[in-house]
PDB file of N, H, CA, C and O in Angstrom:
ATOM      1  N   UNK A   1     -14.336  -4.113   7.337  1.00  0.00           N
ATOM      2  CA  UNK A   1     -14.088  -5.536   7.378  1.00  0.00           C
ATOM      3  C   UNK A   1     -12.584  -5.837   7.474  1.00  0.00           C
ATOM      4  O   UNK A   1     -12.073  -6.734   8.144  1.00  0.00           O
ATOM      5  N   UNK A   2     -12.032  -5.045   6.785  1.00  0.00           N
ATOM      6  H   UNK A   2     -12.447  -4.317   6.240  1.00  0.00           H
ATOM      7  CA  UNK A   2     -10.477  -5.392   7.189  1.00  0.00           C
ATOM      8  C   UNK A   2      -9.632  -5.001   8.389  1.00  0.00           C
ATOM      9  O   UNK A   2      -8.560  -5.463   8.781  1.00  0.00           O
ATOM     10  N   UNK A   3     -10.276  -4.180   8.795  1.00  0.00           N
ATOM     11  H   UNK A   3     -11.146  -3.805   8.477  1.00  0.00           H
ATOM     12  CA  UNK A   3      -9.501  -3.785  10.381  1.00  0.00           C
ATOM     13  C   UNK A   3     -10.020  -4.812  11.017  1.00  0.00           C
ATOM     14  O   UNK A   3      -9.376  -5.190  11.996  1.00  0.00           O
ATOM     15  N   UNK A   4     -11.086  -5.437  10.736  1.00  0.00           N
ATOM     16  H   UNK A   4     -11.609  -5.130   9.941  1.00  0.00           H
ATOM     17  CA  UNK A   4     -11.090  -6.702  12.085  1.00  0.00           C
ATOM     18  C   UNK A   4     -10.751  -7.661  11.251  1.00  0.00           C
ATOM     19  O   UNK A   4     -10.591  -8.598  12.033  1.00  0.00           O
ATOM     20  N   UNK A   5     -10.534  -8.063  10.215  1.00  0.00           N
ATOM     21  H   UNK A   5     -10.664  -7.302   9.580  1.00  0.00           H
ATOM     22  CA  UNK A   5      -9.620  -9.351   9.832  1.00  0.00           C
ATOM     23  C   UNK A   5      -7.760  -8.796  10.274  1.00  0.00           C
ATOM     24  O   UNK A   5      -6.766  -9.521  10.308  1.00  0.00           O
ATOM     25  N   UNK A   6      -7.847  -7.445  10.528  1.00  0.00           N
ATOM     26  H   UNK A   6      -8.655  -6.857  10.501  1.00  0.00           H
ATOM     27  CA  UNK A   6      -6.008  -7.846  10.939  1.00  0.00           C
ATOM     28  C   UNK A   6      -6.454  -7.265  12.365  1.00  0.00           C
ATOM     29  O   UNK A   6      -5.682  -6.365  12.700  1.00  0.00           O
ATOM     30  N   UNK A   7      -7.474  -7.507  13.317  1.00  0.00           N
ATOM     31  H   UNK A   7      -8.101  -8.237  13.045  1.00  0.00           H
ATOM     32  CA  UNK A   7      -6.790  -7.304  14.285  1.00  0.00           C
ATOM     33  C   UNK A   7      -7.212  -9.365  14.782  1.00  0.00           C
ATOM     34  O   UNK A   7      -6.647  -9.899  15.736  1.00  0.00           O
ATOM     35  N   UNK A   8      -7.848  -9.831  14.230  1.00  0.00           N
ATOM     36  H   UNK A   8      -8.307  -9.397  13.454  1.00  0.00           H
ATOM     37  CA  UNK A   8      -7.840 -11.271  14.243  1.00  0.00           C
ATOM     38  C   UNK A   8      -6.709 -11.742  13.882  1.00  0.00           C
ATOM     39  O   UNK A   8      -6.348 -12.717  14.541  1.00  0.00           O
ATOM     40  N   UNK A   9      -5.916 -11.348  12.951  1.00  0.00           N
ATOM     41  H   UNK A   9      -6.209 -10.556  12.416  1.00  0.00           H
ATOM     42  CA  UNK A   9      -4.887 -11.942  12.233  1.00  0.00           C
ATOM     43  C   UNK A   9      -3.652 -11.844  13.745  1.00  0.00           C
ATOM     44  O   UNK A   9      -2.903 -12.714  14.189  1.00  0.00           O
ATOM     45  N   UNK A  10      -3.911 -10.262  14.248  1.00  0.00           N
ATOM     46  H   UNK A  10      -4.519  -9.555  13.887  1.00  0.00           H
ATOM     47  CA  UNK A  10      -2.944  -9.994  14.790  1.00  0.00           C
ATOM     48  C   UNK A  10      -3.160 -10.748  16.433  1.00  0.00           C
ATOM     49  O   UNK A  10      -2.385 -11.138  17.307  1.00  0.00           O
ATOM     50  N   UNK A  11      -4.165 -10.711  16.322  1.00  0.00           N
ATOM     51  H   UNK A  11      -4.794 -10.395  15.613  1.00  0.00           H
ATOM     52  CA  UNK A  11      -4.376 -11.622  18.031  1.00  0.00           C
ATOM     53  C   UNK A  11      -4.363 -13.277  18.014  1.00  0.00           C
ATOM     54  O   UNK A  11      -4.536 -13.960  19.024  1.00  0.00           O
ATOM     55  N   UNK A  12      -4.072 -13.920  16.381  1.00  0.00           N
ATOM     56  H   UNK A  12      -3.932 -13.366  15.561  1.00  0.00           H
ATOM     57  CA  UNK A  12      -3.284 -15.079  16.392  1.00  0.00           C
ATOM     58  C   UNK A  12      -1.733 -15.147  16.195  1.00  0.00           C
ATOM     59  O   UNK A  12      -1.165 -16.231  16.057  1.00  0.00           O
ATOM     60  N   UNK A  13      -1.031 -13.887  16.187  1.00  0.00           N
ATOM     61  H   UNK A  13      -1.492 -13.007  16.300  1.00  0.00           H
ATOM     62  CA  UNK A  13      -0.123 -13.942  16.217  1.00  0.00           C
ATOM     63  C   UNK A  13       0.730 -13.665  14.697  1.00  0.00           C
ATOM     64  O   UNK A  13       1.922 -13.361  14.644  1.00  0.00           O
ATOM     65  N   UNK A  14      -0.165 -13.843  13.514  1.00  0.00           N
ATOM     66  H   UNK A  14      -1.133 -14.090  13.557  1.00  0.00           H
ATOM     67  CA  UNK A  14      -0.071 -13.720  11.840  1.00  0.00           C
ATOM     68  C   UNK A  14       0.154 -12.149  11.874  1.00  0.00           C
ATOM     69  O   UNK A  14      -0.687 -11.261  11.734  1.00  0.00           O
ATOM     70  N   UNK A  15       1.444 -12.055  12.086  1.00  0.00           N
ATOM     71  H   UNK A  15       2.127 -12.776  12.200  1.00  0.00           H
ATOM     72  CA  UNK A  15       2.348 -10.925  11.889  1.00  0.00           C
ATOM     73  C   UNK A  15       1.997 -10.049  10.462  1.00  0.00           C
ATOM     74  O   UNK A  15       1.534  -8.912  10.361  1.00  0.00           O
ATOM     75  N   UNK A  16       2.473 -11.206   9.199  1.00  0.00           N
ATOM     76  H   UNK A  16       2.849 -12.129   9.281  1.00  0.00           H
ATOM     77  CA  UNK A  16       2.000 -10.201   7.986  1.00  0.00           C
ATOM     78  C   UNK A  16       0.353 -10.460   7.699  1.00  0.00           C
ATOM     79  O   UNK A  16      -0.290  -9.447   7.424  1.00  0.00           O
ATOM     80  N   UNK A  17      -0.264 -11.548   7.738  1.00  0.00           N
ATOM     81  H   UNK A  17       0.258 -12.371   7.961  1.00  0.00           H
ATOM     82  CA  UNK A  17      -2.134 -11.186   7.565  1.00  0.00           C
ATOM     83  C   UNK A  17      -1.927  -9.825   8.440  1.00  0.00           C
ATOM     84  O   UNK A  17      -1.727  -8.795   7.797  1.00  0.00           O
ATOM     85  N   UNK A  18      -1.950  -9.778   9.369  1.00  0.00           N
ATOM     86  H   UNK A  18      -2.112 -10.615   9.891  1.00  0.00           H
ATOM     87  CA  UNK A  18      -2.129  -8.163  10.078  1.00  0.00           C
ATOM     88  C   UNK A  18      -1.648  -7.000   9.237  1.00  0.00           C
ATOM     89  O   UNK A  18      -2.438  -6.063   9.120  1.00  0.00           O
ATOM     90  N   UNK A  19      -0.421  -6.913   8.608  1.00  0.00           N
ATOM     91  H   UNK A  19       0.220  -7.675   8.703  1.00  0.00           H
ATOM     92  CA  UNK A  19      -0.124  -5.748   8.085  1.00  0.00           C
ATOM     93  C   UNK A  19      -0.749  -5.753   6.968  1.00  0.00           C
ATOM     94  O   UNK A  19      -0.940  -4.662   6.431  1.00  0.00           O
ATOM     95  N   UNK A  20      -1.306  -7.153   6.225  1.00  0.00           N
ATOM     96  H   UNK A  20      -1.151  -8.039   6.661  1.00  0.00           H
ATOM     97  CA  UNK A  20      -1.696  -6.967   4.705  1.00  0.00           C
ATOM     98  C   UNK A  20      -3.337  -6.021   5.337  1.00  0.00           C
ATOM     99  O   UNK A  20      -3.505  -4.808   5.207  1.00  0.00           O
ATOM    100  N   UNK A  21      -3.843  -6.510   5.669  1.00  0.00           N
ATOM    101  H   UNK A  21      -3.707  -7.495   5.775  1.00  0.00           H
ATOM    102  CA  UNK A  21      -5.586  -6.261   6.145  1.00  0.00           C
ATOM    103  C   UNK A  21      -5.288  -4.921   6.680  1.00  0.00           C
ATOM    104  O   UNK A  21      -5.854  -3.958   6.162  1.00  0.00           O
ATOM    105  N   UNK A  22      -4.329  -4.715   7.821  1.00  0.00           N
ATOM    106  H   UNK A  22      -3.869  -5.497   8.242  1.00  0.00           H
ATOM    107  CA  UNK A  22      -4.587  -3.140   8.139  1.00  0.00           C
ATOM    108  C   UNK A  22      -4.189  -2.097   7.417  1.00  0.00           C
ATOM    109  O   UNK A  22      -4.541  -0.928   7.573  1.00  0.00           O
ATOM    110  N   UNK A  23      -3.174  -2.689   6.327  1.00  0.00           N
ATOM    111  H   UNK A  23      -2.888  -3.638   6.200  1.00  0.00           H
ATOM    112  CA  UNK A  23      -2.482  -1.985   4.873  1.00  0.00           C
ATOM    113  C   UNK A  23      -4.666  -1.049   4.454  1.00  0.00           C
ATOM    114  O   UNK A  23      -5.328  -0.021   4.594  1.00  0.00           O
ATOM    115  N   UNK A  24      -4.710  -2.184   4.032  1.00  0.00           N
ATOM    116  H   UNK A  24      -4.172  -3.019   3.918  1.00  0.00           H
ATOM    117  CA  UNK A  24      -6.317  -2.010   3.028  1.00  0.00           C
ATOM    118  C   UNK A  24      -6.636  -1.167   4.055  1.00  0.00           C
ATOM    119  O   UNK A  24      -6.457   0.023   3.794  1.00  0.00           O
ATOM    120  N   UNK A  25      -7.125  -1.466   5.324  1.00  0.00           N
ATOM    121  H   UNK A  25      -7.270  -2.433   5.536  1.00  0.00           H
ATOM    122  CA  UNK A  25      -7.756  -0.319   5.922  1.00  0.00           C
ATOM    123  C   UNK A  25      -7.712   0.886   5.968  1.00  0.00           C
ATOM    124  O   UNK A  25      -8.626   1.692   5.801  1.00  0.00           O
ATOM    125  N   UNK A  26      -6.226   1.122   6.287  1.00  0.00           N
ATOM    126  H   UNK A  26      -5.483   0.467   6.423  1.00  0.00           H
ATOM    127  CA  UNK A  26      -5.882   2.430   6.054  1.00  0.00           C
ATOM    128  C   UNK A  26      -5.928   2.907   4.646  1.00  0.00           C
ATOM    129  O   UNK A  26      -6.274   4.049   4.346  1.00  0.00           O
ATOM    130  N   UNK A  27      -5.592   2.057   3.851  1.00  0.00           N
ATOM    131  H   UNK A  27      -5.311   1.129   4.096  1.00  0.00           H
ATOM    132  CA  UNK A  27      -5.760   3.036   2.127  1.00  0.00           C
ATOM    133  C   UNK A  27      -7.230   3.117   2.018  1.00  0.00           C
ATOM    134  O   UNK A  27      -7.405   3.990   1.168  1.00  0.00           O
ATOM    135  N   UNK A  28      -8.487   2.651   2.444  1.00  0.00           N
ATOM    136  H   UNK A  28      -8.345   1.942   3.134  1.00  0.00           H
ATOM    137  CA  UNK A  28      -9.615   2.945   2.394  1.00  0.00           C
ATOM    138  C   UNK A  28     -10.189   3.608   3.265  1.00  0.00           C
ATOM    139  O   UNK A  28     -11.402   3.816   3.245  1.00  0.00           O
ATOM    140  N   UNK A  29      -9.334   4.073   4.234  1.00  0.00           N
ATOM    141  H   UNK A  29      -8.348   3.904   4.250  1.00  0.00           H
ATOM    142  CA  UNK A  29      -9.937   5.208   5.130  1.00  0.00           C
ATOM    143  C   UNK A  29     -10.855   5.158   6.235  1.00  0.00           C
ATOM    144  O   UNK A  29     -11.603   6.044   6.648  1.00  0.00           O
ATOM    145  N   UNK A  30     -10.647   3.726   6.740  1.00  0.00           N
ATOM    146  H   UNK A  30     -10.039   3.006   6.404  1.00  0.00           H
ATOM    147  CA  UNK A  30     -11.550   2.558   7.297  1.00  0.00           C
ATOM    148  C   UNK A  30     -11.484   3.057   8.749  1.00  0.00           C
ATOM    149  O   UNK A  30     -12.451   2.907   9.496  1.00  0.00           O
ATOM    150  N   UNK A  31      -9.952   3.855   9.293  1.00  0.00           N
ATOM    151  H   UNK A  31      -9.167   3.977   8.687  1.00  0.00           H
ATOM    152  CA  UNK A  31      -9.902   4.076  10.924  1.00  0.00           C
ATOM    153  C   UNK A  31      -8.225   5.146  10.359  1.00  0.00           C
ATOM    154  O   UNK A  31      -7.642   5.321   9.289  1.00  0.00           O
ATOM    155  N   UNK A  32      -8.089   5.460  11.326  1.00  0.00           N
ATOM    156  H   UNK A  32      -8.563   5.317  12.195  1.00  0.00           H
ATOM    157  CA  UNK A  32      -7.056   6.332  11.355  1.00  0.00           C
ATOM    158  C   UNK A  32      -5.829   5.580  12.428  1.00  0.00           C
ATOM    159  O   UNK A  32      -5.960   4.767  13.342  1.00  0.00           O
ATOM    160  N   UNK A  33      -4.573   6.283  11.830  1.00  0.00           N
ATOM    161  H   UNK A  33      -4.467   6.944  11.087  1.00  0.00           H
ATOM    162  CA  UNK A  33      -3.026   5.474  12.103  1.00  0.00           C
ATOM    163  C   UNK A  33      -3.151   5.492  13.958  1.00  0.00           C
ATOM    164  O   UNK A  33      -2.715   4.620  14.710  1.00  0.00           O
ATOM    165  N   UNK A  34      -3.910   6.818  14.365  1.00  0.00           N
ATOM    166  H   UNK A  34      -4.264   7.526  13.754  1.00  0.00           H
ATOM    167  CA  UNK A  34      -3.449   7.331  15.838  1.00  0.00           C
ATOM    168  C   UNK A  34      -4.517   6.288  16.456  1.00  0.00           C
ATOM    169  O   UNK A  34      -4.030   5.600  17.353  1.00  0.00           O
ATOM    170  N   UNK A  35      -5.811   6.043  16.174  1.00  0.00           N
ATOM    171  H   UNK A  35      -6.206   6.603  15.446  1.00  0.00           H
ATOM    172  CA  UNK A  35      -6.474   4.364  16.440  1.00  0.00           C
ATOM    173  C   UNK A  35      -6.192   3.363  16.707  1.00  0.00           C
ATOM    174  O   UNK A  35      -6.717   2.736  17.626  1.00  0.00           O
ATOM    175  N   UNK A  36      -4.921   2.771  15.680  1.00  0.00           N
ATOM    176  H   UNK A  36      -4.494   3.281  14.933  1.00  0.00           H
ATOM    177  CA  UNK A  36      -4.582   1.581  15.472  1.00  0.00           C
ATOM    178  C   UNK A  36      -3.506   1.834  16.754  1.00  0.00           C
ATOM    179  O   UNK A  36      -3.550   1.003  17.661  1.00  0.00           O
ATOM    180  N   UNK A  37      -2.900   2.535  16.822  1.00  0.00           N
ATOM    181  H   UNK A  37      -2.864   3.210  16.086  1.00  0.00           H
ATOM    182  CA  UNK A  37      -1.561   2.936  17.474  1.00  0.00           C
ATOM    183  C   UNK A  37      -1.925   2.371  18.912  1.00  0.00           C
ATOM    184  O   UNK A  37      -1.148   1.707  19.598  1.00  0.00           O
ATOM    185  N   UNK A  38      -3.004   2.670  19.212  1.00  0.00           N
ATOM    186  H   UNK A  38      -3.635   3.210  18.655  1.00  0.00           H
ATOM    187  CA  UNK A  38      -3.916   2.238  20.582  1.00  0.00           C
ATOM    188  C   UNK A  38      -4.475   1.320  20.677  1.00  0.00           C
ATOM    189  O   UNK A  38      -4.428   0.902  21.833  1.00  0.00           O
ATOM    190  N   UNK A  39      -5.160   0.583  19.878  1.00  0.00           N
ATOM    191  H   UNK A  39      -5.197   0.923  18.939  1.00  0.00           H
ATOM    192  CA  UNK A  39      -5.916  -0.048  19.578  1.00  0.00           C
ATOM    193  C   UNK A  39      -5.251  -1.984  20.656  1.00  0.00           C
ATOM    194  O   UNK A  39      -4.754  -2.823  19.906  1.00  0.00           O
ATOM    195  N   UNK A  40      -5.309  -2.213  21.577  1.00  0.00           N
ATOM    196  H   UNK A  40      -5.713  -1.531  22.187  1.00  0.00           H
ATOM    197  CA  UNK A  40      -5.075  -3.542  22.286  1.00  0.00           C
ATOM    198  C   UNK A  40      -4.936  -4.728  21.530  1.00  0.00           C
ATOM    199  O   UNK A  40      -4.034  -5.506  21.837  1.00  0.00           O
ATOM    200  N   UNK A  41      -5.785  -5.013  20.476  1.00  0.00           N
ATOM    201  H   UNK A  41      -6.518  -4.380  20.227  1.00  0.00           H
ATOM    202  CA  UNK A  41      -5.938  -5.921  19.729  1.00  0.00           C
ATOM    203  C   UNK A  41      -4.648  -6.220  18.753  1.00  0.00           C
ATOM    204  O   UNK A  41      -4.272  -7.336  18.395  1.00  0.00           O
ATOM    205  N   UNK A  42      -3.969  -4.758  18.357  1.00  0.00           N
ATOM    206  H   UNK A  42      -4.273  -3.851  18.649  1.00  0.00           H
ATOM    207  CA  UNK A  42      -2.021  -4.575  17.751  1.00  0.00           C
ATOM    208  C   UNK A  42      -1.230  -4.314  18.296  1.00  0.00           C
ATOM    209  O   UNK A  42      -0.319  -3.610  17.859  1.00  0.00           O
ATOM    210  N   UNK A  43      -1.308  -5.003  19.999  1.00  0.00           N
ATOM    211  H   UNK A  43      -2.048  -5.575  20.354  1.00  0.00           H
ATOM    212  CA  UNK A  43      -0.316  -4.886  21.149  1.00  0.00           C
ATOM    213  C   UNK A  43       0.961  -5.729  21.103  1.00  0.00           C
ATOM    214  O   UNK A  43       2.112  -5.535  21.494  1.00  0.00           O
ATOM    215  N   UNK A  44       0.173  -7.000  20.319  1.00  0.00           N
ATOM    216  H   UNK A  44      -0.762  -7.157  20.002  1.00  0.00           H
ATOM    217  CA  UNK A  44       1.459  -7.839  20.054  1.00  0.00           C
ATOM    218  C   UNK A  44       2.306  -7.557  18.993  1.00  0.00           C
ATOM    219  O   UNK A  44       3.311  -8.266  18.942  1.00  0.00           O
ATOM    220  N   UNK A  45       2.169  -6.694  18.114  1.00  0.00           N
ATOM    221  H   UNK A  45       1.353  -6.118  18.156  1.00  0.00           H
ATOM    222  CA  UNK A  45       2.517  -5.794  16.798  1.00  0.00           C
ATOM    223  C   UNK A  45       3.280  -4.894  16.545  1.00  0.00           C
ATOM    224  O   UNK A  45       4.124  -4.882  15.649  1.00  0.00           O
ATOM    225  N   UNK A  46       3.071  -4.163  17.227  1.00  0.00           N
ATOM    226  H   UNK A  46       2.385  -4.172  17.955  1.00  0.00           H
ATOM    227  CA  UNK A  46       3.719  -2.805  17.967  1.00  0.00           C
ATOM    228  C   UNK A  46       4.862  -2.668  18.127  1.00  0.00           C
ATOM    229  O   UNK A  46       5.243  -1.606  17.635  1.00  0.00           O
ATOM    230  N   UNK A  47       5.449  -3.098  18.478  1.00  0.00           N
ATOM    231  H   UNK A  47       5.140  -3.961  18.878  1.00  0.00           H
ATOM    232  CA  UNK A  47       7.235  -3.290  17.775  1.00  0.00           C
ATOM    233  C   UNK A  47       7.302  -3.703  16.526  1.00  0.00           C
ATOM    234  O   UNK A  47       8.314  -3.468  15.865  1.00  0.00           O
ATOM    235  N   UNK A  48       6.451  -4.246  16.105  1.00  0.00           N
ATOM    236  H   UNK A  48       5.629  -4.437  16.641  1.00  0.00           H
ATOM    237  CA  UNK A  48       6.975  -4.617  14.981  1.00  0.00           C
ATOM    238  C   UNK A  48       7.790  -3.295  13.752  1.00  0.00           C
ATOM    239  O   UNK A  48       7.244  -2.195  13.663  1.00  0.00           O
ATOM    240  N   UNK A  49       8.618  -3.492  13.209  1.00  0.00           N
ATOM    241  H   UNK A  49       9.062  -4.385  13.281  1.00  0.00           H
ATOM    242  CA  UNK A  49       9.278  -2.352  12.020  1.00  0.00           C
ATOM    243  C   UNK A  49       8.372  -2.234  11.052  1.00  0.00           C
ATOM    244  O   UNK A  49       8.438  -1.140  10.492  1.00  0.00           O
ATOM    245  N   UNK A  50       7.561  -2.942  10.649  1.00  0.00           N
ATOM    246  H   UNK A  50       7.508  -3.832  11.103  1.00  0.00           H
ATOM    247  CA  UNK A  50       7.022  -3.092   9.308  1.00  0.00           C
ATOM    248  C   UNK A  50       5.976  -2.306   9.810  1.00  0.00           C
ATOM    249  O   UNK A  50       5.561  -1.342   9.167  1.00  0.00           O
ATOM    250  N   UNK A  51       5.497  -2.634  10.928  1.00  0.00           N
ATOM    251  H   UNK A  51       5.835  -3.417  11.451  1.00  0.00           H
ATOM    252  CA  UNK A  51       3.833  -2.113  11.558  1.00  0.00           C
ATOM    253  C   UNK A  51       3.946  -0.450  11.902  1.00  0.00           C
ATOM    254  O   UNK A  51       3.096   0.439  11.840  1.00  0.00           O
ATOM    255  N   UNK A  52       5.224  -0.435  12.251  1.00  0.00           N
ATOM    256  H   UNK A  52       5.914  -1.157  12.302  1.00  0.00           H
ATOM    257  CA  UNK A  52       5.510   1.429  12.546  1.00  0.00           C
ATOM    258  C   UNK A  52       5.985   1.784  11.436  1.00  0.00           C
ATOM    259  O   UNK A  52       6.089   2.996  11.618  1.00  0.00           O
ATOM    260  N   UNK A  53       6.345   1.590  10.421  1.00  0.00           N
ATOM    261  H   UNK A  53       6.260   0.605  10.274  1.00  0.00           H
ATOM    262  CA  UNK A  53       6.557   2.041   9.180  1.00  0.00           C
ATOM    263  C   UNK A  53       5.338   2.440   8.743  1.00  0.00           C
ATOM    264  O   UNK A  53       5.058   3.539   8.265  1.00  0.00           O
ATOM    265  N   UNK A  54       4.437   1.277   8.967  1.00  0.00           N
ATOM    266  H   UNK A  54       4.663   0.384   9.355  1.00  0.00           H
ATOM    267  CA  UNK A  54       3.612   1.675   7.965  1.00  0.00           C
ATOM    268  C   UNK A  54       2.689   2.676   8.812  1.00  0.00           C
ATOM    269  O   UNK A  54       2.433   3.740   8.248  1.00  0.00           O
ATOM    270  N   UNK A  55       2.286   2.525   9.779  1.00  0.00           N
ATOM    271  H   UNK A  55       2.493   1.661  10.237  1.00  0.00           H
ATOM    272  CA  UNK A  55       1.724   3.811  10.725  1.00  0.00           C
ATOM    273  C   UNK A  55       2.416   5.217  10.171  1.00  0.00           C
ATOM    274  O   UNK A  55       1.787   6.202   9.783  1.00  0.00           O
ATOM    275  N   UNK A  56       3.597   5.101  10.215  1.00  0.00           N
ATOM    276  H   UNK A  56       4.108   4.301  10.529  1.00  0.00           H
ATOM    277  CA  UNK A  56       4.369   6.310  10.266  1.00  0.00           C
ATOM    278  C   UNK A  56       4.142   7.129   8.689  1.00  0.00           C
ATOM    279  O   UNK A  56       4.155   8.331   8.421  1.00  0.00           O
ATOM    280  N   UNK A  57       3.953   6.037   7.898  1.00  0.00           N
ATOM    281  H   UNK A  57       3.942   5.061   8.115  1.00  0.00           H
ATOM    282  CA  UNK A  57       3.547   6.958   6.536  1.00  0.00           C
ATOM    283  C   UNK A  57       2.242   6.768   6.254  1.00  0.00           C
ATOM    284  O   UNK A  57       1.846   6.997   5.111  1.00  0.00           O
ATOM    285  N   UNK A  58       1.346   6.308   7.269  1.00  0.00           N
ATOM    286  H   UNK A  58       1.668   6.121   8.197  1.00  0.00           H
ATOM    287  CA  UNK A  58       0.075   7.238   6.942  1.00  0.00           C
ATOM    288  C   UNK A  58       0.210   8.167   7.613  1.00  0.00           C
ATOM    289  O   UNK A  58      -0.542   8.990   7.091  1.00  0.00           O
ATOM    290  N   UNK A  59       0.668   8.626   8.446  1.00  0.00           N
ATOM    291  H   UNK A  59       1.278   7.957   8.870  1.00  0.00           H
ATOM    292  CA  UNK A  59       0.458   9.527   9.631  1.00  0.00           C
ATOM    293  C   UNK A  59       0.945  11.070   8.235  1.00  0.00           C
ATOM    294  O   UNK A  59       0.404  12.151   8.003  1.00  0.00           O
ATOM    295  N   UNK A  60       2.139  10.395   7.657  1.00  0.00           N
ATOM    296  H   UNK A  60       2.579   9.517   7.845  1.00  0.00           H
ATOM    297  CA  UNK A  60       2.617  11.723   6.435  1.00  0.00           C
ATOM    298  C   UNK A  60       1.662  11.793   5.797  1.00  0.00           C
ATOM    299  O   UNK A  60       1.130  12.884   5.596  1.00  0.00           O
ATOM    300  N   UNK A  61       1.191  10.689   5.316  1.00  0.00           N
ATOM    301  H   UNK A  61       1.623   9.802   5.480  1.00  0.00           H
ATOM    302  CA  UNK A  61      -0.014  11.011   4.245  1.00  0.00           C
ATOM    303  C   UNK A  61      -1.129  11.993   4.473  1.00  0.00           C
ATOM    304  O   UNK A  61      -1.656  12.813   3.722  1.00  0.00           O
ATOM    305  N   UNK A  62      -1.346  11.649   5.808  1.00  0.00           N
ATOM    306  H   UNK A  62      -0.918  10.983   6.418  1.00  0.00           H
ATOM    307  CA  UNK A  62      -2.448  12.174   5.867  1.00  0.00           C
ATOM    308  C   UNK A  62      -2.212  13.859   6.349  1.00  0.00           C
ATOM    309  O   UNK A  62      -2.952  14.785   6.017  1.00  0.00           O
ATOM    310  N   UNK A  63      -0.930  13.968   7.249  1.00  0.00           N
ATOM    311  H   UNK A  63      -0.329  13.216   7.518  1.00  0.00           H
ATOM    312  CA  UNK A  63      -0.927  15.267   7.114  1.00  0.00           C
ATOM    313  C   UNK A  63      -0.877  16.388   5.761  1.00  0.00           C
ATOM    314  O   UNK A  63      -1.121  17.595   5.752  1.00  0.00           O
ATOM    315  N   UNK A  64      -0.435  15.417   4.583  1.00  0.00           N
ATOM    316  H   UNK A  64      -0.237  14.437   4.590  1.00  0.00           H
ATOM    317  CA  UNK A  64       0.200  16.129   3.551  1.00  0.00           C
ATOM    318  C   UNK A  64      -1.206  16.599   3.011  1.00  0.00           C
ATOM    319  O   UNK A  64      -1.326  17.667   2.411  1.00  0.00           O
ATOM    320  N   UNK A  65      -2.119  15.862   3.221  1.00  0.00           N
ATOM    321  H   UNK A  65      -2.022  14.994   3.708  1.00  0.00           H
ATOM    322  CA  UNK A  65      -3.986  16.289   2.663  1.00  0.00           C
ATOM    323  C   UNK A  65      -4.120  16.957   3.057  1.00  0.00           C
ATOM    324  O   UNK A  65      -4.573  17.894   2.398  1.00  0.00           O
ATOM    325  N   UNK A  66      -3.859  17.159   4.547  1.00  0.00           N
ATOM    326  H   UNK A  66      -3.490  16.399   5.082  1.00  0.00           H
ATOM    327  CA  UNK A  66      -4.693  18.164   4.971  1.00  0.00           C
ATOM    328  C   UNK A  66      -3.808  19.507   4.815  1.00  0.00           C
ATOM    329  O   UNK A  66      -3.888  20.377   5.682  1.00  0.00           O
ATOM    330  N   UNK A  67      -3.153  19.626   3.948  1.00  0.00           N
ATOM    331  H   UNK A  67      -3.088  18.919   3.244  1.00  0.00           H
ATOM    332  CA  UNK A  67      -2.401  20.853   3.691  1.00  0.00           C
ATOM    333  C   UNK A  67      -2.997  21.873   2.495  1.00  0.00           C
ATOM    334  O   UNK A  67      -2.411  22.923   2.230  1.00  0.00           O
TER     335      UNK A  67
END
């Protein structure tokens, strides 16, 4: 439910609703960082600093599990 409330958030243009909702997604394991990264619906996003930050440390997180 929260990956499609921030990719709604994000296809009105609600910069942080998007990062709060895809925040939750990813800490619940809802879709993976390399998904979103693609994903059309966080095209307008995608520059954003906050939005590749936060991609960028799940991407650590998740490698660090699988160690």
């Amino acid at each position: 439910m929260n990956y499609y409330m921030a990719a709604g958030c994000a296809r009105m243009g609600q910069v942080e609703c998007t990062l709060q909702y895809l925040r939750m997604a990813l800490n619940e394991g809802f879709t993976s960082p390399k998904k979103v990264a693609t994903d059309m619906a966080f095209a307008n996003v995608r520059d954003n600093p906050d939005f590749k930050q936060m991609l960028a440390a799940q991407v650590n997180t998740k490698s660090s599990q699988a160690r």
